[in-house]
ROMARTI-975300 format. One record per atom (N, C-alpha, C, O): x, y, z. Coordinates in steps of 0.001 Angstrom, whole numbers, plus 500000, padded with zeros to 6 digits. Layout:
# ROMARTI-975300
XYZ
...
***
This chain:
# ROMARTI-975300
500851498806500000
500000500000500000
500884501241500000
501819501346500794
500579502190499095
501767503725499127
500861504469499921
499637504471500060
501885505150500437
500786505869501379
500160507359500795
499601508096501607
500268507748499450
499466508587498792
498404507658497832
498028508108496750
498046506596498220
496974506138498253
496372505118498691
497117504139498653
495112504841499191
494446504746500488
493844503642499671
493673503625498452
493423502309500960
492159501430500738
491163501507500189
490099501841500712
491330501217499067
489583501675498431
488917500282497974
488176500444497004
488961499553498225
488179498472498053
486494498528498603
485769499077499433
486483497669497635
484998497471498123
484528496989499125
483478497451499575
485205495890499769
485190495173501075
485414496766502590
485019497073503715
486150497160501676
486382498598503095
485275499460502652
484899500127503616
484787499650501883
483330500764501876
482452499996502644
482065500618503633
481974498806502538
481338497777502814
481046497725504580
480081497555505324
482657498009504716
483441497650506278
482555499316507363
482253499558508531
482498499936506177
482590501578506781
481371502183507097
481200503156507832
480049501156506128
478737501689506367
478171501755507930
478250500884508797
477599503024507997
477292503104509063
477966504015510436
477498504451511488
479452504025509709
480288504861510366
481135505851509952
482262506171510330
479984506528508632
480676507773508154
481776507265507060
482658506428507252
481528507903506004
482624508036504793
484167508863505316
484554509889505877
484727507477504619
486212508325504926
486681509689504037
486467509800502830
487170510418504635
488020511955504061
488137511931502341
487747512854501625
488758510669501857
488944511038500734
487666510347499741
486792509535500046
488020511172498185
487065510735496902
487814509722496241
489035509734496082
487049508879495880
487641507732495146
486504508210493517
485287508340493390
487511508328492669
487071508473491131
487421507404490215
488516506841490205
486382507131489393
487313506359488109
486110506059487290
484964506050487740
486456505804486009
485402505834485172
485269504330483939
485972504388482930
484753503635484057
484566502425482945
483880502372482243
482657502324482378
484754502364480925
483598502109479393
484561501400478975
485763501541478750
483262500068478877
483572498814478221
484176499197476718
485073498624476099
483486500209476386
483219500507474526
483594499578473765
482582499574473064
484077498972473432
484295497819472215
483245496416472599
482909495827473627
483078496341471699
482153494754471166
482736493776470890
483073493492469740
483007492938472107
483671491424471792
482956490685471419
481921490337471988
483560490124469912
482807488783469490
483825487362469428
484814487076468753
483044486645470491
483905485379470669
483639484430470638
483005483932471569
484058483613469369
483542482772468974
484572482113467721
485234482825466966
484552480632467682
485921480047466580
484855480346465188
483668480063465027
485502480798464605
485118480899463124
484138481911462952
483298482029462060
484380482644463969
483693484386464176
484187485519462679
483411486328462171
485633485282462222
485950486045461264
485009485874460183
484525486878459661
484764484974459875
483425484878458538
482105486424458808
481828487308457998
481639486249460019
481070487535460032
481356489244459891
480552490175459929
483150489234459679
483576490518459577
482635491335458806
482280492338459425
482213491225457839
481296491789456634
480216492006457453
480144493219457258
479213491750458309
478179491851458831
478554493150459814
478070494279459908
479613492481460482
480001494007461475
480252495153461232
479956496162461872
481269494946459521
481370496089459169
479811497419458181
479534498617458138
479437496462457770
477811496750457195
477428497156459099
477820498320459180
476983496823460277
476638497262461186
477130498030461526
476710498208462670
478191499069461195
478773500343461475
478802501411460107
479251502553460007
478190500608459210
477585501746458198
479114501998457081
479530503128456826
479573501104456702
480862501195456479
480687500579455237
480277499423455132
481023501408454144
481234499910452945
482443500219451939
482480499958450736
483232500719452571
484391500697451905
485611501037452978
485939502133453433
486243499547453259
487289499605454088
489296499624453656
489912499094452732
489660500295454567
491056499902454730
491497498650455449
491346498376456639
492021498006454579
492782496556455783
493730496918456139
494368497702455437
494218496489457397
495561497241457524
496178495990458250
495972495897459460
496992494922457552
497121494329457868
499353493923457878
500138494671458462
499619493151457408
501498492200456922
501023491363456410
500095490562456524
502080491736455565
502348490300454255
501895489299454999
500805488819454690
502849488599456489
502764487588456996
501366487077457334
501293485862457521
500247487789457445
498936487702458267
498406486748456475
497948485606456461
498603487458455417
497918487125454136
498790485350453536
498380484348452950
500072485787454092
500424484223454009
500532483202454814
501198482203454539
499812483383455998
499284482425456830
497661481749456513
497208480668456891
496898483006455539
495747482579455092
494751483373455912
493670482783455930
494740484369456515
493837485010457377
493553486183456584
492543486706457055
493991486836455589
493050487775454751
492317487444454196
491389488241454060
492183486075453487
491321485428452409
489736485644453291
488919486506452968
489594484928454132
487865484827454857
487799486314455180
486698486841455018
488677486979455558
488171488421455688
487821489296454624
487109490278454833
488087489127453950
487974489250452120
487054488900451633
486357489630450928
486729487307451956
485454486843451644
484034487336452349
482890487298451897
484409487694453304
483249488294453929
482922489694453870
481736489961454066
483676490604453653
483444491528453430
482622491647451941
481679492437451946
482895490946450702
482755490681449900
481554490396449469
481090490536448338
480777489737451007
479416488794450259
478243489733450791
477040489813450545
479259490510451753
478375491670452601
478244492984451663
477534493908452060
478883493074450490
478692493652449667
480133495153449931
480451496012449108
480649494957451250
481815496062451725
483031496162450651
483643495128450383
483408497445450000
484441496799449300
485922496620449816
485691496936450983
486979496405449806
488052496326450583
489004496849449866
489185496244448809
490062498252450143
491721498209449785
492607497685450877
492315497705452073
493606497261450410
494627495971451484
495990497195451578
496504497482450498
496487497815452719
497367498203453380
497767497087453779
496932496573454524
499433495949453495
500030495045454172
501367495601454679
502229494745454877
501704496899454931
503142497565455000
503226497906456277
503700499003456572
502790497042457232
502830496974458882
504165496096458977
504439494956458601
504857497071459615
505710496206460555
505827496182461458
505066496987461995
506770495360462532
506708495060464212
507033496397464672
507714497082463909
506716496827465636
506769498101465949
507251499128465367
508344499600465054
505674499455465269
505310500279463774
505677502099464221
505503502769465240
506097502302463222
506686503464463298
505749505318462992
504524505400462905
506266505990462934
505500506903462221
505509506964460907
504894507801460246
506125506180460522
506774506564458914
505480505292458595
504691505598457701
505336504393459050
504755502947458750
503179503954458759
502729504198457640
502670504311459544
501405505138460207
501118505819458672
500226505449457909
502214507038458383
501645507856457410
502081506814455913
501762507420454890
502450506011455745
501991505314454453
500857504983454812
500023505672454224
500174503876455859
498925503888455807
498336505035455612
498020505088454423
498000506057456214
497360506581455956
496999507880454571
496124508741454478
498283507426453553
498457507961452426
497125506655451487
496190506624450687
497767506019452140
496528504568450800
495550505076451191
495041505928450463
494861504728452592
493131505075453032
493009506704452814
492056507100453485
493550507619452214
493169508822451602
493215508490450500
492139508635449920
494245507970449734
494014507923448054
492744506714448172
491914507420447599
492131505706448415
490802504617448486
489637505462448902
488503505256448470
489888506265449613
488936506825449952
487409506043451242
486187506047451389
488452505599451738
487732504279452452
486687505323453882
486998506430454322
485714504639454204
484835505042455193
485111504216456741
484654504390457871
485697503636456387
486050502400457767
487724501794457960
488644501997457168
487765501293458782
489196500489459044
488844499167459748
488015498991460641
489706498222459115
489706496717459854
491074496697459954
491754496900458948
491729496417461344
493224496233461434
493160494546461867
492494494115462808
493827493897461153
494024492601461017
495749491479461342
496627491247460510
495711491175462303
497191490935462884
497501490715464457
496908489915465180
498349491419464770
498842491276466081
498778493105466393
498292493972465668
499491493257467797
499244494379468277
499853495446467151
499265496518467012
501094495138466304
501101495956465311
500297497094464341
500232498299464099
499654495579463925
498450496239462694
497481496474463508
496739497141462786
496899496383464639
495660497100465413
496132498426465715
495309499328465563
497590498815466216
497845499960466653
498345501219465300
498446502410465593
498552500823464184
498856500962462996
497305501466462365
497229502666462103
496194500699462135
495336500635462264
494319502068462976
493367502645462450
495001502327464401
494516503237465424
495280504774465039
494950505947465211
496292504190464521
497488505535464328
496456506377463170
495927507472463362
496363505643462110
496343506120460931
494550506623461035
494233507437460169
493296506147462117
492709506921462193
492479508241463022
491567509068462990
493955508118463989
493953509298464390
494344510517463330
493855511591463679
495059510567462209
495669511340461387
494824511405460107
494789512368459340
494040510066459958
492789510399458789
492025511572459028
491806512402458145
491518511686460467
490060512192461070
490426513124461470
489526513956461355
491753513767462160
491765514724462813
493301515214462450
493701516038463273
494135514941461541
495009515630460771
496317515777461799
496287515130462846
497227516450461563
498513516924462112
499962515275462000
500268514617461005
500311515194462965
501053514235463097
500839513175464386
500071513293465340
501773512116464082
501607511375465412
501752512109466734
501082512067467766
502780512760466399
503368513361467897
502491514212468816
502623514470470012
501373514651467755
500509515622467994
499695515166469209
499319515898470125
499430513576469059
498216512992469986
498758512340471029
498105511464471595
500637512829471629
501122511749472376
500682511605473567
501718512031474077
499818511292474752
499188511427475538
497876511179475830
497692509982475609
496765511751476253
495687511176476251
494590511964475788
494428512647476799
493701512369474967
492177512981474601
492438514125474281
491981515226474588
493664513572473259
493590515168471970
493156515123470811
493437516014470010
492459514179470518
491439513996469026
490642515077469488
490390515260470679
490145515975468323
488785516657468820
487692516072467828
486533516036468239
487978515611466552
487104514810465972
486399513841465767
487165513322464955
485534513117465821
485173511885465272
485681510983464680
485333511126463508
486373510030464782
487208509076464073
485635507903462936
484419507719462888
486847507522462336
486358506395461106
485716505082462464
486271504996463559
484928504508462203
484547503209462516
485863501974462484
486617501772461532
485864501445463457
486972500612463566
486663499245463416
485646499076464088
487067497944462780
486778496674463488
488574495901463393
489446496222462586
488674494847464493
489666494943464724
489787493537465342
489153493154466325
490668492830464653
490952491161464720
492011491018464833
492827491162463923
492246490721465893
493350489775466528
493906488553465998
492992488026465365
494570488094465958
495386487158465059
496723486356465990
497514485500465595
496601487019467366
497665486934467985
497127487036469956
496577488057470369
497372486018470756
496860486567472113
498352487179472928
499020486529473733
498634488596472460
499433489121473561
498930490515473942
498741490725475140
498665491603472960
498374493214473246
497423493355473786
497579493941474857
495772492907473406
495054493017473825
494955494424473413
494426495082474308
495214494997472572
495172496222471726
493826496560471347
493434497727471341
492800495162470897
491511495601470721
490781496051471246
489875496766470818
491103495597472763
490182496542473865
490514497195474314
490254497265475515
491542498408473540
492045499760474256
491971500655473435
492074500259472274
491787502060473614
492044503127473200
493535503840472531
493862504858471922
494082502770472999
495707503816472437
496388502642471261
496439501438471011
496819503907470808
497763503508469829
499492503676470089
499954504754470464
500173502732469893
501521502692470576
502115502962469157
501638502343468207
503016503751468985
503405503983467666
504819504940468176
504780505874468977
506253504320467345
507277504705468076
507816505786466828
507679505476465645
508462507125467266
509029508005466314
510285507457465726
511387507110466150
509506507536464273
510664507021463191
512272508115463279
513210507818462539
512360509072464040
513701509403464191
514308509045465718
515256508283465908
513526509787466812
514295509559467936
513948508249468764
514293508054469929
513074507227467829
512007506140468446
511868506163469919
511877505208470695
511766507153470113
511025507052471117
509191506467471248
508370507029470524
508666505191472337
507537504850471620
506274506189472684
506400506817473735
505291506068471743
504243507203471775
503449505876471786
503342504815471172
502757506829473264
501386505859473550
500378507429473221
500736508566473532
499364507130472676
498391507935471694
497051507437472326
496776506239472272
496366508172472815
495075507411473533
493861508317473363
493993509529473537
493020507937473124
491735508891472762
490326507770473240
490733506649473548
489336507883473298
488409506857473649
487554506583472284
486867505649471871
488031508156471681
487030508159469972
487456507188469100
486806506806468127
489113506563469607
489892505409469006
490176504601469085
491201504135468588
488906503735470162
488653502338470535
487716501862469389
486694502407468974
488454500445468883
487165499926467953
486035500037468545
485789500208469739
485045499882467245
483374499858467979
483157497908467942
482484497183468674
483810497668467079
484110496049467421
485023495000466956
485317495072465762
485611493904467729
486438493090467917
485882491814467233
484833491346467677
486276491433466567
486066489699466784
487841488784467442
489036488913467177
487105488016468260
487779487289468880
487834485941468293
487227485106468963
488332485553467345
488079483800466909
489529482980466896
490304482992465940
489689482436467846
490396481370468458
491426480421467465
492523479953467771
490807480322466385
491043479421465239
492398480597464290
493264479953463698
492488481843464215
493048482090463784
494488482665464713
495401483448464449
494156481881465828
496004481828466463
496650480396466170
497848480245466409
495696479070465530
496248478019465346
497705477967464471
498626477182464696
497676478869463560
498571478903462602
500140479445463564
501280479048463322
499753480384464600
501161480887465342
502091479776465969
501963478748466636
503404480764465225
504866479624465150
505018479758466956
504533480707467572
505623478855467483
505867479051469237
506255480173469794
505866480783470790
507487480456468622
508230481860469054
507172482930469304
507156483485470402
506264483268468340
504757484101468329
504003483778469557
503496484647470266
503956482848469730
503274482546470639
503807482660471966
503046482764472928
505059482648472094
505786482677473129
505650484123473517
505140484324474619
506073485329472693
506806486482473117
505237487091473205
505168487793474214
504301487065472677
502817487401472825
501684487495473686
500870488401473863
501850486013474334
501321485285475380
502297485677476577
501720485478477646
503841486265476777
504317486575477771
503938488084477789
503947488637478888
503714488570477047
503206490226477059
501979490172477610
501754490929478554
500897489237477121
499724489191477983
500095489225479207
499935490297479792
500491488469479700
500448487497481242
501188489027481875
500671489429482917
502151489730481401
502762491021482135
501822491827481782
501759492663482684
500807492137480736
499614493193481125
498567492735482815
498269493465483761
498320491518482612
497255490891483544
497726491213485005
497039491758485869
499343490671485159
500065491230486439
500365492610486353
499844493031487386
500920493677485729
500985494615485871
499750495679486090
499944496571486917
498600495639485457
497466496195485373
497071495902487208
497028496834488010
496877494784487501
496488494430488830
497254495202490106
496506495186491083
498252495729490323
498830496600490777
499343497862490608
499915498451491525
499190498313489543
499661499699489442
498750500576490459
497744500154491029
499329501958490582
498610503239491113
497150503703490614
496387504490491175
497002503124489618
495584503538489285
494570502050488920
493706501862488063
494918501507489576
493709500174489490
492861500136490461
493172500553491577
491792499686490219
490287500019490324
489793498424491005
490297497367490622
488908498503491883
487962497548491785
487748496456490134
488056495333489735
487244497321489788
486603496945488221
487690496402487554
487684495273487064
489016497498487505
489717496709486664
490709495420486975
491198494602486196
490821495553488441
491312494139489253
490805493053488654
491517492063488482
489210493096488163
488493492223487868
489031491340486989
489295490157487204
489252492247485533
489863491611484497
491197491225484458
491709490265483882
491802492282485291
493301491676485560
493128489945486422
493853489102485894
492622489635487134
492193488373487639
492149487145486498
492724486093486221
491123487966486055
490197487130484751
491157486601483658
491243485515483083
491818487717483584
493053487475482583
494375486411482819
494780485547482041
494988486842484390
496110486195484658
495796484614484354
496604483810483890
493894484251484867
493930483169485341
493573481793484293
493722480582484456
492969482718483025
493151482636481842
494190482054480845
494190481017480182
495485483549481022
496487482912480322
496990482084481025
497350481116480354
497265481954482415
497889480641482579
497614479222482290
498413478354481935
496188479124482531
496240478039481889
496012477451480909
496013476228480777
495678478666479702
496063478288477910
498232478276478298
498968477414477818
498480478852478753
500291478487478353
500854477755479187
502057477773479449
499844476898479773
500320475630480777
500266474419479528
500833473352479764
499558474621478177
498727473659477686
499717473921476633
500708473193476589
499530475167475514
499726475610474028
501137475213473179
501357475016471984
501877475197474243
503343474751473545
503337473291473524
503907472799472550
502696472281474585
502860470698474436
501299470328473150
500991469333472494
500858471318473264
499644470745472308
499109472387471649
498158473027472099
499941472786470575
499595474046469477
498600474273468898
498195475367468504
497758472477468722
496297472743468087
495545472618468830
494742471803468376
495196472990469961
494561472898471125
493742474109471186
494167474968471959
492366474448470375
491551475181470381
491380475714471560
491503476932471694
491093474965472530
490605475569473946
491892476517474613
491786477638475112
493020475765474465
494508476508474981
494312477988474219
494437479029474865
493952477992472601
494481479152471900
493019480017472092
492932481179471696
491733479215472834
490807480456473393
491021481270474649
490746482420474991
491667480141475249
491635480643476812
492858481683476688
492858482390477695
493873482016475828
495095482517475695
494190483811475041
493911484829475673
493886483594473941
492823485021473106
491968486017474167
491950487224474409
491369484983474589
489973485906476006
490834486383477031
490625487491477526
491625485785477343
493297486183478551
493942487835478162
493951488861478842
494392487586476936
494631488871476628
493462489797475909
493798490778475246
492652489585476006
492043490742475617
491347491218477266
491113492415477431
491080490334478303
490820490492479299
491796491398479950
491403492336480643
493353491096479708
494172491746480253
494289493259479584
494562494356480072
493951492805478211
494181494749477541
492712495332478475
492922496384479079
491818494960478570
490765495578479276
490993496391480291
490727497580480462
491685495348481145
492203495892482289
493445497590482312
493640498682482847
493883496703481364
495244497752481126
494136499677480542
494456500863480632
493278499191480180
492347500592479565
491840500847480282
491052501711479897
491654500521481885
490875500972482684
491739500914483640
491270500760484768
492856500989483534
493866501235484901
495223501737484365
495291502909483994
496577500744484279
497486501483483749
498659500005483526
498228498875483752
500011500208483106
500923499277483698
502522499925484400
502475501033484934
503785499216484354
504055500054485657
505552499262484889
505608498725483783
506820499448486061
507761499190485519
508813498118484963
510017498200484721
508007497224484871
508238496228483662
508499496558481956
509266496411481005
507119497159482450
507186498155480739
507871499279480553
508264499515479410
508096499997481376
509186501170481565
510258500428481232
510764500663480135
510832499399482063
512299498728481212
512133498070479962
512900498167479004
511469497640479999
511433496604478564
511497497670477368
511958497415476256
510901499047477811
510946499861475962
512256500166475963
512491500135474755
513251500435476482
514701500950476451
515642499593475832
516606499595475066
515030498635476409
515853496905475482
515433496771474215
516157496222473385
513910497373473821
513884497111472399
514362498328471338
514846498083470233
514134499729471886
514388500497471523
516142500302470974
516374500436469772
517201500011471871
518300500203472149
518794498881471195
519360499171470140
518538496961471633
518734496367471653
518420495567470211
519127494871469483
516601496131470131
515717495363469164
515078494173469546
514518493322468855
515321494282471249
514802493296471647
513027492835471712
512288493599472333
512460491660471094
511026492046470654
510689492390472253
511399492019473188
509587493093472368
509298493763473334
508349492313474216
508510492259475435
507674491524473732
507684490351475197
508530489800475831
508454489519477027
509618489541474951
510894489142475454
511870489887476772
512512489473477737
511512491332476103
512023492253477043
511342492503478554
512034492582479569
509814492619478549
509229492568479156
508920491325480394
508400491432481504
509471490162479687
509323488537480415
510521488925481189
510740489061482392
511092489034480319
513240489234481329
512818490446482763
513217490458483927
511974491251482104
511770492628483798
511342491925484769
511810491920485907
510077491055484213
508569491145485369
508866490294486668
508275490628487696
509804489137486705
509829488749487848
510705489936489194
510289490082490343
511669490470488729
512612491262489056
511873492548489702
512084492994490830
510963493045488745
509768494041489089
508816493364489963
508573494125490899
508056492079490091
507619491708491234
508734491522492314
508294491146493400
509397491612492279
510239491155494145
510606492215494542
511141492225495650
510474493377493869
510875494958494295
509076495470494738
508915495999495838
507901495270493856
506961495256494045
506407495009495708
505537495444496462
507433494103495710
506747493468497120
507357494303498291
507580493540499231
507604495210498494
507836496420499399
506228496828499665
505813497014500809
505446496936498580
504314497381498680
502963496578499631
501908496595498998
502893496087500639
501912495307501078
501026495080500131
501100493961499623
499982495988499620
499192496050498961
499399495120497620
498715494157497272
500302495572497108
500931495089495894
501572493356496266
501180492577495397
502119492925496950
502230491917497610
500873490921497953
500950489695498033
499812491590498108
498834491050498880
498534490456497399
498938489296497311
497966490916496283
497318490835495098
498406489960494292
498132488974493608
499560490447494477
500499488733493566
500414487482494279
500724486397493789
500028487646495335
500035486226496176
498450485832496228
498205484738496737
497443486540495797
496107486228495187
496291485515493656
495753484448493363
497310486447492562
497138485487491260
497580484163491438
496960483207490973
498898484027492261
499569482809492631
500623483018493660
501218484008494086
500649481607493937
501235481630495268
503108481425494550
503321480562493698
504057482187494979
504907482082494354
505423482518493021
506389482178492339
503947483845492800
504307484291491396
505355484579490659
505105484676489457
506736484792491062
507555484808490759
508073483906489959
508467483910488793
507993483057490883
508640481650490105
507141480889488848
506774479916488189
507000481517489043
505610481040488094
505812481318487066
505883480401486248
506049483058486501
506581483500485560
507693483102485144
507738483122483914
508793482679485724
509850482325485399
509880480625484840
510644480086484039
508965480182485459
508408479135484430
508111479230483166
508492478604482176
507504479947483296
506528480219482113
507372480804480882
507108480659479688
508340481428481392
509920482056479968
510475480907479905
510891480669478771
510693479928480805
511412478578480771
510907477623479322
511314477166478254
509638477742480272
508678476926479041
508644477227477532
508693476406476616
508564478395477462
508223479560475968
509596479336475413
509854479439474214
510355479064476224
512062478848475560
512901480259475245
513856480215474469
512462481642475946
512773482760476235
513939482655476807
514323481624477359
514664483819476717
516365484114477235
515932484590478765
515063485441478948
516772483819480022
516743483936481295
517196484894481797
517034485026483010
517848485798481125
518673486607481651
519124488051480706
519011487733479522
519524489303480811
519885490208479925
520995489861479117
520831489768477900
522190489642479670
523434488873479018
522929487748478585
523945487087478798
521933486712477998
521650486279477401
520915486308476207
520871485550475239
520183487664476583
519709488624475465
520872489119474635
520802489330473424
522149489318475525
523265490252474514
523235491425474768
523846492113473951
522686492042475720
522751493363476534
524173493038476819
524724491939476873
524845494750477062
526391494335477382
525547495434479095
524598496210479211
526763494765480215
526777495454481313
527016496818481332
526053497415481813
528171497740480905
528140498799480594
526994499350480095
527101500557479878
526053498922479869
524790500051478815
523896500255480099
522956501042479994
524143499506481509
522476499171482095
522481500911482400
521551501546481902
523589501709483262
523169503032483512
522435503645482495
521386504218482789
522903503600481141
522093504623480311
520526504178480044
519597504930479747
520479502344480285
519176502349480019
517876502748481249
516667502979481273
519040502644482187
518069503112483368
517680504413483580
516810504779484371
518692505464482474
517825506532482421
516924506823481851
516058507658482116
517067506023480839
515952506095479619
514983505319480028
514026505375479256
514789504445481137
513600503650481847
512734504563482679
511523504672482871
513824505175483099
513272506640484159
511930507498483545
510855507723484101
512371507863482278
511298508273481724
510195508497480599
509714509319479819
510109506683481243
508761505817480447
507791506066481176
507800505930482399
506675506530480384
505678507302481192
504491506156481894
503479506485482514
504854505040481655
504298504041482162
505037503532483642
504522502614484280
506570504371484232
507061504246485238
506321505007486308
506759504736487426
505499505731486307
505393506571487487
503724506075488097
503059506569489007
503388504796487084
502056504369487972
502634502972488611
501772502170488969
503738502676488754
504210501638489328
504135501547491123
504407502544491791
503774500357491706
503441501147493094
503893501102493980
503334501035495075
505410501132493687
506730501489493953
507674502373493623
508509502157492745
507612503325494238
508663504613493149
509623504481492735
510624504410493449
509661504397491323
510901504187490771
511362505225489807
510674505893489035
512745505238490005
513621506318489035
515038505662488900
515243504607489501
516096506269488088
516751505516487488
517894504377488644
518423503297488379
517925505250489986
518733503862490857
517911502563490991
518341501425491182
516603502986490846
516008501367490807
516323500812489511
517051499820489464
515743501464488178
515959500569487487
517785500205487003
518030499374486128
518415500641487417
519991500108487212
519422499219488024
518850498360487353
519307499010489377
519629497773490208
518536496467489334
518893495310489113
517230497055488977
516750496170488584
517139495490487410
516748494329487286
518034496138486275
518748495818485344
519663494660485796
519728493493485409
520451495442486871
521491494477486814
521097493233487513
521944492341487461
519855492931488243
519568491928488625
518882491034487412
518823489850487742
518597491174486706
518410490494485484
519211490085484356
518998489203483524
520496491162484526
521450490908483716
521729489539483932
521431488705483076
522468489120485378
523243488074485885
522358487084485705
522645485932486031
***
């Protein structure tokens, strides 16, 4: 528990009736806004959803890789029978840039499209989000870095997952890193939450382990991180719960058995449970270190993120509060996670990543100020994260 902020549970309002409200206001606000559809072989209806948002001429915004795995074709087809017409944006890459953003959004001005379907992993959803912030309301990325500077109306969104780690569909922001100083830009507006998701299970069957590995460990660090930060909620505890308890046991299952429908649902509903959470609360310094390893390193960012989170829970645990709630997801969470990189076949360590020791000071400054460090609920600035570096290094 920090002591600039107080018990707010529901069990203590509960505790209090009758004997006067305590001193302080407890605020926070939840909108579900997006439409989960979950269900295996849900993508066939894309065309229906998009016709239900009044849309008949879309941008896909998808990677080559998504079209040669076979997941544009039914989206294609359905849009198709629904009468929607489709132009195909495939020039998404892994952490997508600004430069990546305004080609999209050079095609969906020359198509002239009324809608967007981002089709992929957290990439092309946030790619997807970028390019209707700059369709609808003009200027540059940099313009929206922060939270509820759209003043316009955005395009209609629908938005398929292909991948269980971001949980990107059920959030408002767009993560999009500057193509010169890459620094990454979290972009958040609520006008730039899809109006709907399909969730279909069947199209993570095709993901190689590695995908599955670095994806599914990004989930599992939204689900734990969301659950403790400075701004989590009743409500959003919920999904952080829902989520942890979720992915664990699709990635107890998915690597000994890949075609395991139920593993690759319970992993899909996991992370989108966990992005839920993450849109109605925050995450904390796991993710503060992990952007300075990929930024610096190129390290994919679950990877980076798996290597923080145990290291960030045992510093965590200063916090009672924060302590109390990892020993609710599991008993021993620590070592749980560290299973779980074991399993995925993830690098144990930073020097196994290929981080050299000399770099940890500079990255700990540049961890310092990830704006996702200061809801962590533990104060951290750059002597923590050196120490926490170097405890991961070894």
């Amino acid at each position: 528990m920090t002591a600039d902020r107080p018990d707010i549970s529901l069990e203590r309002l509960a505790a209090a009736h009758g004997e006067g409200l305590p001193d302080w206001v407890w605020e926070f606000a939840h909108t579900p806004g997006t439409r989960l559809h979950f269900r295996a072989g849900e993508v066939a209806r894309a065309g229906h959803w998009c016709v239900e948002m009044g849309v008949r001429k879309v941008l896909v915004v998808t990677d080559a890789g998504i079209e040669k795995a076979g997941h544009l074709k039914p989206v294609l087809l359905s849009l198709g029978r629904c009468g929607v017409e489709a132009v195909i944006f495939d020039g998404v890459v892994e952490n997508p840039t600004t430069d990546t953003v305004d080609a999209c959004v050079a095609a969906a001005r020359a198509a002239g499209v009324d809608g967007l379907v981002g089709l992929g992993g957290g990439s092309s959803m946030d790619t997807a989000k970028g390019c209707n912030f700059l369709l609808t309301n003009g200027g540059q990325m940099k313009d929206y870095w922060g939270v509820g500077k759209a003043t316009k109306e955005m395009l209609p969104l629908l938005l398929i997952p292909t991948t269980a780690g971001t949980g990107s569909e059920c959030q408002s922001f767009a993560l999009i890193s500057d193509a010169v100083t890459h620094a990454k830009m979290a972009c958040g507006d609520k006008k730039a939450a899809a109006k709907h998701a399909i969730l279909d299970p069947e199209l993570c069957l095709t993901l190689p382990p590695r995908v599955t590995a670095v994806t599914g460990i990004d989930a599992v660090a939204h689900a734990v991180e969301s659950a403790v930060c400075r701004k989590r909620t009743d409500v959003s505890l919920v999904y952080s719960r829902m989520g942890f308890r979720l992915l664990r046991a699709g990635m107890g299952e998915v690597f000994t058995n890949p075609g395991s429908l139920l593993a690759r649902a319970q992993m899909l509903l996991g992370a989108a449970a966990a992005g839920t959470a993450i849109e109605n609360s925050m995450l904390g310094a796991a993710h503060a270190a992990a952007n300075p390893l990929t930024a610096n390193y190129g390290i994919v960012h679950g990877t980076a993120v798996g290597l923080m989170l145990p290291h960030v829970i045992r510093l965590n645990r200063q916090d009672s509060a924060a302590s109390a709630t990892y020993d609710e997801l599991a008993a021993d969470l620590e070592g749980v996670i560290s299973g779980m990189l074991l399993v995925a076949g993830l690098p144990a360590s930073l020097s196994a990543a290929g981080v050299l020791r000399e770099d940890i000071p500079q990255l700990a400054r540049e961890a310092a100020t990830q704006w996702t460090a200061q809801f962590n609920p533990v104060t951290v600035g750059a002597p923590e994260f050196e120490a926490l570096y170097s405890a991961a290094w070894s």
